[in-house]
C-alpha positions, -999 to +999 in steps of 0.1 A: +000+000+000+028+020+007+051+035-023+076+051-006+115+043-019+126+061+019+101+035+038+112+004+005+151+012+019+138+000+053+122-031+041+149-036+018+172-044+044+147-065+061+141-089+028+172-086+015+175-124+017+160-145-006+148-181+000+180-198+003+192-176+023+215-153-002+219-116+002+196-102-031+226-070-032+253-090-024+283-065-033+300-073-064+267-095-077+252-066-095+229-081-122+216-056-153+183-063-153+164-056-190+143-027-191+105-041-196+080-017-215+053-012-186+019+004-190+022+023-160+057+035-165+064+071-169+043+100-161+009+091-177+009+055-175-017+035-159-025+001-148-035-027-173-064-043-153-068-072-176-027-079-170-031-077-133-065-093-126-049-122-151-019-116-129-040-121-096-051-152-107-016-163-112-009-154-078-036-169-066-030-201-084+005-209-086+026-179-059-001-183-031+009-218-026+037-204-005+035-166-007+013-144+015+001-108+003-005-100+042-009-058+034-036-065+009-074-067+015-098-080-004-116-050-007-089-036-024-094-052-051-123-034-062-088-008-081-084-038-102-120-030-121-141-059-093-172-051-091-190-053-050-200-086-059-167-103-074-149-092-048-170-109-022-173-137-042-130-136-045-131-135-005-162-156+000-137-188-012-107-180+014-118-197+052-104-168+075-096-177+112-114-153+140-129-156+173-129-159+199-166-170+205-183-166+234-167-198+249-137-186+242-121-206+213-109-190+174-135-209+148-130-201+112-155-184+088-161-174+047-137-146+041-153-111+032-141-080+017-130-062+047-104-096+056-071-095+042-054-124+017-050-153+038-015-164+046+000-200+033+011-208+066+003-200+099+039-187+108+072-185+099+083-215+120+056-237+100+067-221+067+103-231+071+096-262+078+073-267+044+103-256+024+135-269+033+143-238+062+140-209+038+114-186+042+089-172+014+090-137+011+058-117+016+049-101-019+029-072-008+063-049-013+084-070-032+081-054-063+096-019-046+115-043-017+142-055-046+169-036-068+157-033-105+116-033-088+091-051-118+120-052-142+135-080-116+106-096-107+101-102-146+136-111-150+137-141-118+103-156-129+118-160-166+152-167-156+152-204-149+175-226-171+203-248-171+232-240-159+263-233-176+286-260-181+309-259-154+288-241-127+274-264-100+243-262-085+237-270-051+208-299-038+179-281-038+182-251-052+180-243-089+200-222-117+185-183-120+205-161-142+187-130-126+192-142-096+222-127-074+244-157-073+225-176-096+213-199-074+182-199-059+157-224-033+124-214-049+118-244-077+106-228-109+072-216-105+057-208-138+055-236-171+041-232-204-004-236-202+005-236-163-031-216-155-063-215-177-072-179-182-104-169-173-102-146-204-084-169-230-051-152-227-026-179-237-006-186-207+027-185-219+058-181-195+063-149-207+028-136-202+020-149-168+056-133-155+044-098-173+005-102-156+016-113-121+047-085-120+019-063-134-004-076-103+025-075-078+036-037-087-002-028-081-001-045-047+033-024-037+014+007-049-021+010-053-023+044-057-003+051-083-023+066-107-036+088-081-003+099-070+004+107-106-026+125-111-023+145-083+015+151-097+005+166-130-020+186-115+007+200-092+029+206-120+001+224-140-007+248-109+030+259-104+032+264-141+007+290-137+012+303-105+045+312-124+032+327-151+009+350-128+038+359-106+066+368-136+036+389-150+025+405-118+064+412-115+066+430-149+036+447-141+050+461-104+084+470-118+075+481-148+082+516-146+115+516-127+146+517-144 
């Protein structure tokens, strides 16, 4: 929710290791990471809701197995075009744990829009132990929590090959040539046909990557668009607050010399 680089820094430094354990800016491991053409880059760009509600349902499908989204609601989903009633249908399928009743116990319950995504795991101790000690990032920031932001995110989901002769890789961990290190725990997680889009998108590699980076960047900064709106409208007013004030200073002055 938050898009802040100064608050990102801080959570940064928090996430900088990966699963596996490797430090994501490792000095001397800089990776160039290919410049994507974004909709919402630049000024005037804005969200393609088609790429990131495709790109929820990758999330949903194929990163939620182990990744939480614990800063996003479900009622925040209504940015991504939802209407009232898809959203609490979207939450209506999640079982959300609350209590306690009045005899004191937690019970669980249908999800609604006010709950947030439900995590894989109950805690970090249980999500270790699903996957060999390293522990699944939360996406909610990731996109803004990593050097290179959706240009890396793109680059590690389509990264995944075999490595080059001479370079061993680990047990259990697998070659990423975005990765930092080029090794990394988390298996690959997207395959050719891998998801059945809901709008008949052919779910390439390439096109789930681009929709769930899409999705991801949303999540990191839902209010984008508003921000930049409200930047362009800044812009315009000092534009023509300056205009006003160089006139009004020609005017005042005008007959001193």
């Amino acid at each position: 929710m938050m898009g802040m680089k100064s608050l990102i820094a801080a959570t940064a430094l928090f996430t900088a290791l990966t699963m596996g354990g490797q430090a994501a800016h490792a000095a001397g491991d800089a990776i160039h990471y290919e410049k994507q053409d974004w909709s919402f880059s630049g000024l005037f760009g804005t969200f393609d809701r088609g790429a990131a509600q495709r790109g929820l349902q990758v999330y949903r499908e194929v990163c939620a197995t182990c990744h939480s989204l614990d800063y996003i609601s479900f009622r925040n989903l209504a940015g991504l075009g939802y209407s009232e009633e898809e959203v609490k249908a979207i939450a209506a399928e999640y079982e959300v744990e609350d209590g306690p009743n009045d005899e004191g116990e937690m019970f669980t319950r249908a999800g609604t829009a006010a709950d947030r995504f439900v995590a894989p795991f109950a805690n970090d101790n249980a999500a270790r132990a699903s996957n060999g000690g390293a522990l699944p990032p939360d996406l909610s920031l990731i996109v803004e929590a990593r050097a290179g932001f959706e240009d890396y995110i793109y680059a590690l989901l389509t990264g995944y090959g075999e490595a080059p002769e001479g370079v061993n890789v680990a047990e259990g961990m697998s070659y990423n040539k975005a990765f930092p290190g080029h090794q990394i725990a988390m298996a690959q997680p997207l395959y050719e046909d891998g998801v059945t889009y809901a709008d008949g998108t052919t779910a390439s590699v390439d096109q789930m990557a681009r929709d769930v980076t899409t999705f991801l960047t949303w999540a990191a900064e839902p209010n984008l668009e508003e921000r930049k709106r409200t930047g362009v409208a800044v812009i315009l007013f000092l534009i023509v607050a300056s205009g006003l004030f160089y006139a009004s200073k020609r005017k005042i002055w005008a007959d001193v010399h």
